[in-house]
N, C-alpha and C positions, 0 to 999 in steps of 0.2 A: 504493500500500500504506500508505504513511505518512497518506495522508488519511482509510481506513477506521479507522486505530487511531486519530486523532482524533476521528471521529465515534465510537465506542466508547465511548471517555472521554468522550465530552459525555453519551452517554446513563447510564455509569454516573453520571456528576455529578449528571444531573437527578433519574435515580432516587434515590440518596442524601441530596436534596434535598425531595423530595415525602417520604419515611420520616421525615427531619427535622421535616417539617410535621406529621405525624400524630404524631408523639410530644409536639409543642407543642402540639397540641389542648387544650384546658382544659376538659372537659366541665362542669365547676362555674362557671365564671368566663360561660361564655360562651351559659348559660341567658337567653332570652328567652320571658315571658310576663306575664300578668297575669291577675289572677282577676275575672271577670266578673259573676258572679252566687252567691250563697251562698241556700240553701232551707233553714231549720229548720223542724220541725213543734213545737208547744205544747200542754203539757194542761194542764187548771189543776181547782183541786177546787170544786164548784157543789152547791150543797141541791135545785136545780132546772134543768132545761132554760133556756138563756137567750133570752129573748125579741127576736129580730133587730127586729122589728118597735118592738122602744122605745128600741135604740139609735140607729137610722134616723132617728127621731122626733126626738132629743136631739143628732143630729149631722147638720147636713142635704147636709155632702159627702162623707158616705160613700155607697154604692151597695149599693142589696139591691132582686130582683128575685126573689121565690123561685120565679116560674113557668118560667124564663131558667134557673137558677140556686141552688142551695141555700142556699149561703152568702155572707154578707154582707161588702163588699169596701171594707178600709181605708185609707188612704196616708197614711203620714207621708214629713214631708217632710226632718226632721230627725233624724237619718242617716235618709237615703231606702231606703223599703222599704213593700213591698204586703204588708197583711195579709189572709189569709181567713180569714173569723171564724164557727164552724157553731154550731148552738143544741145540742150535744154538750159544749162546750166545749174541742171541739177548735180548733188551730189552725196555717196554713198561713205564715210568714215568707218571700218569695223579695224579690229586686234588692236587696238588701244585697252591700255588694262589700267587706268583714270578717267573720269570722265573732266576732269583738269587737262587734263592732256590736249582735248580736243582744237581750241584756241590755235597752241603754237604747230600742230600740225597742219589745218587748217591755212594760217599762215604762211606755211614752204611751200603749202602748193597754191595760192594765189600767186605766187611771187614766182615760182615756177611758169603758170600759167602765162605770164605778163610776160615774163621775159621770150617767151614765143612769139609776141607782138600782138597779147589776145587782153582787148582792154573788158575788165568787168570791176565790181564794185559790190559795198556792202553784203560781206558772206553775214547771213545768218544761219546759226547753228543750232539745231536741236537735236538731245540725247531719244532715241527713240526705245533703246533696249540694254539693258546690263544685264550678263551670265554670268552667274556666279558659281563656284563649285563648294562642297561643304560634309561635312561626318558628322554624324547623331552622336558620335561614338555610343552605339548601342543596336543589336539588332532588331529587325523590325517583321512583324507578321502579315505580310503585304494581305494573305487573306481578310485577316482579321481588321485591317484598317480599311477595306474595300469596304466594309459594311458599317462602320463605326464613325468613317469622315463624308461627311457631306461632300457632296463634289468630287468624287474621287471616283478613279476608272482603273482596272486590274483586271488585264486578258493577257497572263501570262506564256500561252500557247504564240502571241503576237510579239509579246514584249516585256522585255523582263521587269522590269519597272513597274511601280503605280503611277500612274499622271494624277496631282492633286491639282483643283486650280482655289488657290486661297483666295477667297473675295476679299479680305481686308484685313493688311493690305491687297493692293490689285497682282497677286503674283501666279505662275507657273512653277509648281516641282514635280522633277521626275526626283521617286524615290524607290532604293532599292533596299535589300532585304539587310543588306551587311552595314546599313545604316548611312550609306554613301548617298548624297544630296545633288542636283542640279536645278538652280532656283534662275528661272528666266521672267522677261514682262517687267520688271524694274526700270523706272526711270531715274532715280537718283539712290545715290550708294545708301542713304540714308532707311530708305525703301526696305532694300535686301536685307538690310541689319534684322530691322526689326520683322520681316515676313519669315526669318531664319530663326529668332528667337522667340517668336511663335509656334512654328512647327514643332521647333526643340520642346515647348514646354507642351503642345496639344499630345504628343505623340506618346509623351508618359501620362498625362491625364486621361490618356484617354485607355492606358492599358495595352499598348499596342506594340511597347517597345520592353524585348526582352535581349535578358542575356548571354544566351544562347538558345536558338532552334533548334530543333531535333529532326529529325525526317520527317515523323507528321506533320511538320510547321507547314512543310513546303506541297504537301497534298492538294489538291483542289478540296474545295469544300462543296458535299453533294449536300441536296436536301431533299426529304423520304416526304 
């Protein structure tokens, strides 16, 4: 008798123990990601259509093939970032990893531009998309959050991933079982932070994140 009411008390210890842990959680603190790619588009004001054909000409490592391809394809290399440059005067900014950055890349290729003998003016810049990458550190039961998070889509036979789409903030993540994160749909880094430290804290409240799977983790779930 006296040995069941010791095991008793070791299970309430451990229970009161693991409750302990969850209230030490740091959801702030204990955010892992980094931002991978930043995509702004560019307009800029032009008297005329710009001629891709005389920037080609005037830079000979850029890329333009317009039977391939419409628009003519830039790279700087300082802050590194690919442009694509249409004879609209539109334009494409992606692989920037700031969205600080955009400004003085933006810049080398106006000046590029110009120095081809192609007059334009006022670039305005808008950040359209930041991708971020990111760890739960924790694994996750892709089934069991298919049915638990709103918005959420899991057809594993497609795709290994859950696609969640968080309404608020306005974001995209694909998430995967090993706890491995891809948060897209962001327009300022500010965004990502906190649509990252939501997921982090939804995905234990909600029960979904363990510490390790077992084979059945990874089963389809029927229903009788």
């Amino acid at each position: 008798m006296a040995e069941e009411e010791n095991e008793f008390d070791d299970l309430e210890d451990e229970e009161e123990e693991e409750e302990e842990e969850d209230e030490e959680f740091d959801y702030e603190s204990d955010l892992d990601y980094k931002i991978e790619n930043v995509v702004a588009t560019v307009t800029v004001e032009i008297t005329e259509k710009i001629d891709l054909n005389q920037i080609a000409r005037k830079h000979a490592e850029v890329e333009y093939n317009p039977e391939r391809f419409p628009g003519l394809v830039m790279r700087i290399e300082k802050p590194r970032a690919t442009i694509l440059i249409f004879s609209t005067g539109k334009m494409v900014v992606t692989g920037l990893r700031k969205a600080a950055e955009a400004e003085r890349v933006v810049d080398k290729v106006v000046k590029n531009i110009r120095k081809a003998g192609i007059k334009l003016a006022n670039p305005e810049i808008t950040i359209q998309n930041i991708v971020a990458s990111g760890d739960l550190h924790t694994n996750i039961d892709l089934n069991m959050a298919a049915i638990v998070m709103e918005y959420a889509m899991y057809e594993p036979e497609v795709f290994p991933g859950l696609i969640y789409r968080m309404q608020d903030p306005k974001t995209v993540f694909l998430i995967f079982s090993t706890g491995r994160i891809v948060c897209t749909g962001a327009k300022q880094k500010e965004i990502v932070r906190d649509a990252v430290k939501k997921l982090n804290q939804q995905v234990r409240d909600l029960g979904v994140a363990k510490k390790e799977l077992d084979s059945s983790d990874y089963q389809d779930i029927t229903f009788i």
